[in-house]
C-alpha positions in Angstrom: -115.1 3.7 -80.9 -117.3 0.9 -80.8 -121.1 1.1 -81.7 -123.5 -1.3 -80.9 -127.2 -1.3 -81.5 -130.4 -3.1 -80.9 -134.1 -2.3 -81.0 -135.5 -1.5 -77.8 -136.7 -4.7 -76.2 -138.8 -5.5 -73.3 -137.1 -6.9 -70.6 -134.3 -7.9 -72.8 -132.4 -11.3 -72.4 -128.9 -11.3 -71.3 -127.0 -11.3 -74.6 -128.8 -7.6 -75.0 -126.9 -6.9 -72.1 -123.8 -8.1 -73.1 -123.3 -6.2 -76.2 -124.0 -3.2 -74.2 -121.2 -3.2 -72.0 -119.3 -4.6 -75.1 -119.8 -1.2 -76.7 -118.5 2.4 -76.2 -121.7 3.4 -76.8 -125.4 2.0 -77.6 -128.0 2.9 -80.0 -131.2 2.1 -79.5 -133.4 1.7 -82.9 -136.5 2.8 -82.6 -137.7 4.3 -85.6 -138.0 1.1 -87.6 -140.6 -1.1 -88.3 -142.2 -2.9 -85.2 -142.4 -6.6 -85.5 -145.3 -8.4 -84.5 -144.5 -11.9 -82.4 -141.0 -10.3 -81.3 -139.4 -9.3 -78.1 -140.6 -5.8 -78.5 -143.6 -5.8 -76.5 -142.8 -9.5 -74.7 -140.1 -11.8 -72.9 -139.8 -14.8 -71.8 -139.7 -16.1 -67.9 -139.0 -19.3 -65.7 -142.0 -20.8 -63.8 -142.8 -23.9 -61.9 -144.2 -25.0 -64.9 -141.7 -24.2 -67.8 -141.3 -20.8 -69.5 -143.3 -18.2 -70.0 -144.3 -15.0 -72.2 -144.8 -12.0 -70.3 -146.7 -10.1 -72.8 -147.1 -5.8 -72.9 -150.8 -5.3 -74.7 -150.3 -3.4 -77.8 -152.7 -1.9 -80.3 -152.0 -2.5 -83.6 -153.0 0.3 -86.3 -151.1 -0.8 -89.4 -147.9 -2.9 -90.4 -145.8 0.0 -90.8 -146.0 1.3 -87.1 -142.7 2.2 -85.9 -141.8 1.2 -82.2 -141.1 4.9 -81.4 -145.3 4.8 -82.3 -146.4 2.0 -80.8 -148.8 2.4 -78.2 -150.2 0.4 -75.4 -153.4 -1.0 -75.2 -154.9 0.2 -71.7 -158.7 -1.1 -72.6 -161.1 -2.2 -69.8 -161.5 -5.5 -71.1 -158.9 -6.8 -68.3 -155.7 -5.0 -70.1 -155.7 -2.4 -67.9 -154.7 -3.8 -65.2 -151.6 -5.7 -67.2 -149.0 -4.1 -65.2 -150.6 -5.7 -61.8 -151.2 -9.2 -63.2 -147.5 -9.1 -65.1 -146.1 -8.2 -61.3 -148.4 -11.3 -59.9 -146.6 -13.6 -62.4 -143.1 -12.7 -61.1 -144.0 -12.9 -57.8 -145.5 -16.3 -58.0 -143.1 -17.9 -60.2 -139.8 -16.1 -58.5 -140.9 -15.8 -55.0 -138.0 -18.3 -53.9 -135.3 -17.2 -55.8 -132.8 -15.5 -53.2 -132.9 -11.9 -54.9 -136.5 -11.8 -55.9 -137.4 -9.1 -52.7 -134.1 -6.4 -53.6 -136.1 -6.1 -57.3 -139.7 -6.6 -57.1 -140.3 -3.2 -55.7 -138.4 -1.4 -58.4 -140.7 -3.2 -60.9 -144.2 -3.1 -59.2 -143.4 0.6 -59.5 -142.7 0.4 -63.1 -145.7 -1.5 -63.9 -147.8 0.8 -62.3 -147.0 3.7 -64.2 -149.6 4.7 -66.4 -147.7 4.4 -69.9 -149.1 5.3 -72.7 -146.3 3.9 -75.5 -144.4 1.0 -75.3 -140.8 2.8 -76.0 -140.7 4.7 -72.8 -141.5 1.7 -71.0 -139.2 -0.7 -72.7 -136.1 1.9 -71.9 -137.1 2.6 -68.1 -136.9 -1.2 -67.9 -133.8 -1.2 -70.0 -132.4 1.3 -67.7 -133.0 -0.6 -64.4 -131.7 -3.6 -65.9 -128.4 -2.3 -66.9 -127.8 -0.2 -64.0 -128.3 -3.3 -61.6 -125.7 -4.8 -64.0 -123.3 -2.1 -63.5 -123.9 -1.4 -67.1 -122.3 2.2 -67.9 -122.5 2.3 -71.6 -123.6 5.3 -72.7 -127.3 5.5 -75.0 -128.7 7.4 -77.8 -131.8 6.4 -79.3 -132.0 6.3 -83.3 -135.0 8.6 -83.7 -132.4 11.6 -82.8 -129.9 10.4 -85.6 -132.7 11.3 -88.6 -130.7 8.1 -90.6 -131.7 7.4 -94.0 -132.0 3.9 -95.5 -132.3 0.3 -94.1 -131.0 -2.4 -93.3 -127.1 -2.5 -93.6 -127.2 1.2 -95.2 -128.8 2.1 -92.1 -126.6 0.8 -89.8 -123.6 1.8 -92.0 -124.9 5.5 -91.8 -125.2 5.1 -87.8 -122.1 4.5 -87.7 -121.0 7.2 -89.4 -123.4 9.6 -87.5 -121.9 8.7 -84.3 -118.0 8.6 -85.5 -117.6 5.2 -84.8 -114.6 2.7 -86.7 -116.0 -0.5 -85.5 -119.6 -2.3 -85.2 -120.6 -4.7 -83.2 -123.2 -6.6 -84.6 -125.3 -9.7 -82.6 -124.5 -12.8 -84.4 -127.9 -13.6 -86.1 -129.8 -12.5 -88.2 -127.5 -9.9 -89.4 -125.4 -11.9 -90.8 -127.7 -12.0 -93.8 -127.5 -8.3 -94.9 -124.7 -6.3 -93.7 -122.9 -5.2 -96.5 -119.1 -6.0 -95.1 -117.7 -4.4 -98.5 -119.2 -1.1 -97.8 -118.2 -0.8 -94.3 -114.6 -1.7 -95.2 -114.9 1.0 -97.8 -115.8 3.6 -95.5 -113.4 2.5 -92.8 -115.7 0.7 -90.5 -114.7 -3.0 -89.7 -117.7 -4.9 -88.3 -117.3 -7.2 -85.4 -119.3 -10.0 -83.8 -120.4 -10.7 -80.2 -119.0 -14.1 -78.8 -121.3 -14.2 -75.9 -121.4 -17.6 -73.8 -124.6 -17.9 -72.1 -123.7 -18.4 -68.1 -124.8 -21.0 -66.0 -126.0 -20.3 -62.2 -128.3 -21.8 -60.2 -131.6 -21.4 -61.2 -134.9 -21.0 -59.2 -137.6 -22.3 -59.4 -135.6 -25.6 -60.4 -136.2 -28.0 -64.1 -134.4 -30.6 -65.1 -132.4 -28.7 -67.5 -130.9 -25.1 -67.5 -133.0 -22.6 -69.5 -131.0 -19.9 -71.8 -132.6 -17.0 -72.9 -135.1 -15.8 -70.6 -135.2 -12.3 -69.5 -132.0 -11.1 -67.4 -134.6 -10.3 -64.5 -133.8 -14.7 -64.2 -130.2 -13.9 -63.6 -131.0 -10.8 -61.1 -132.9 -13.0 -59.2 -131.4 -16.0 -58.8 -127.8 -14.1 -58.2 -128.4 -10.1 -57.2 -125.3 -8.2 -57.3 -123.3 -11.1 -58.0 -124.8 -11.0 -61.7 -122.2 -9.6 -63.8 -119.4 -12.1 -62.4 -121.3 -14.0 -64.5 -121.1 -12.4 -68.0 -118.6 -14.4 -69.9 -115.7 -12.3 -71.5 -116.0 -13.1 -75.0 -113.7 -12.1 -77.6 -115.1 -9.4 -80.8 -114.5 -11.4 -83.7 -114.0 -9.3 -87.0 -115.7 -10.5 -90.2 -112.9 -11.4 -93.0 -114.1 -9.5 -96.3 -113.9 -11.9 -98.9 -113.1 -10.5 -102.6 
């Protein structure tokens, strides 16, 4: 079985996407450490005028919040109203795009949800997202594992929670600390995503094509045409060296 895992994002980019459908099933990690200037409470969009954070208000009580504890920040000094004003910014900056008017109601009644913590929100979008993807991938969040440890012990330990011989890891930052050794020792191989960003036509129009935004970009601009246009990608194991 293949595992794959990522923390719970808002509005994630495409390659999120792509290691979910990559995987037998999904875990999303929310019992570790939120991390301030991230992708966990913001994403990035196309406008007229370049790209753009859209930007969840959080509170921030101490460094060691997790994101299953995160709230939102629903003052009255504007920020309650961030849902509205996040839908407005869609709307004006994707209003041409050929798919915009299929979506917009699904999210307009997302944002106006009165959420409380930023985990339930991030998975209802998660869930739209992938289903309008055709994204079947079964989830479990990481808060109903009770894992010990960090880091690669933590992901090691997932995998062994789960029953899963083979983890497929983003090819970032993780690089850096999984422990390839101990997951060959306990008969887990780890594997890498080879995801190839697509190219589509994308509105409103720049003079270059911009990777990385949120996969609402892709939705809109291509509707149920989007997942032609995930690249296959191969999983690429990770030699162990001695």
């Amino acid at each position: 079985m293949i595992l794959a895992a990522h923390q719970p994002n808002f509005l994630p980019w495409l390659g999120f996407f792509d290691k979910m459908r990559k995987a037998d099933l999904f875990v999303v990690v929310d019992h570790v450490q939120f991390e301030r200037q991230n992708f966990q409470n913001r994403t990035m969009i196309k406008t007229p005028c370049g790209p753009r954070w859209l930007t969840v208000p959080v509170r921030h009580k101490s460094r060691d919040e997790r994101i299953l504890d995160k709230t939102i920040d629903n003052s009255r000094r504007g920020r309650l109203r961030w849902g509205r004003k996040m839908a407005l910014t869609l709307r004006r900056s994707y209003q041409c795009a050929p798919h915009f008017q299929a979506y917009a109601p699904l999210l307009t009644a997302i944002f106006d949800e009165p959420w409380d913590r930023l985990t339930p929100l991030n998975l209802r979008c998660i869930e739209l997202l992938r289903q309008a993807l055709g994204i079947r991938t079964p989830i479990l969040r990481s808060s109903e594992l009770k894992l010990q440890g960090c880091k690669s012990d933590m992901v090691l330990a997932m995998c062994k929670a789960v029953g899963a011989d083979t983890y497929l890891s983003g090819d970032g930052g993780s690089r850096g600390y999984l422990d390839l050794a101990a997951f060959q020792a306990q008969g887990v191989r780890v594997a890498w995503q080879d995801f190839r960003h697509p190219r589509y036509a994308q509105l409103p129009r720049s003079f270059s094509f911009i990777e990385k935004l949120s996969a609402l970009d892709l939705l809109f601009n291509c509707g149920p045409r989007s997942l032609e246009f995930f690249q296959a990608g191969k999983l690429r194991e990770e030699p162990v060296h001695a």
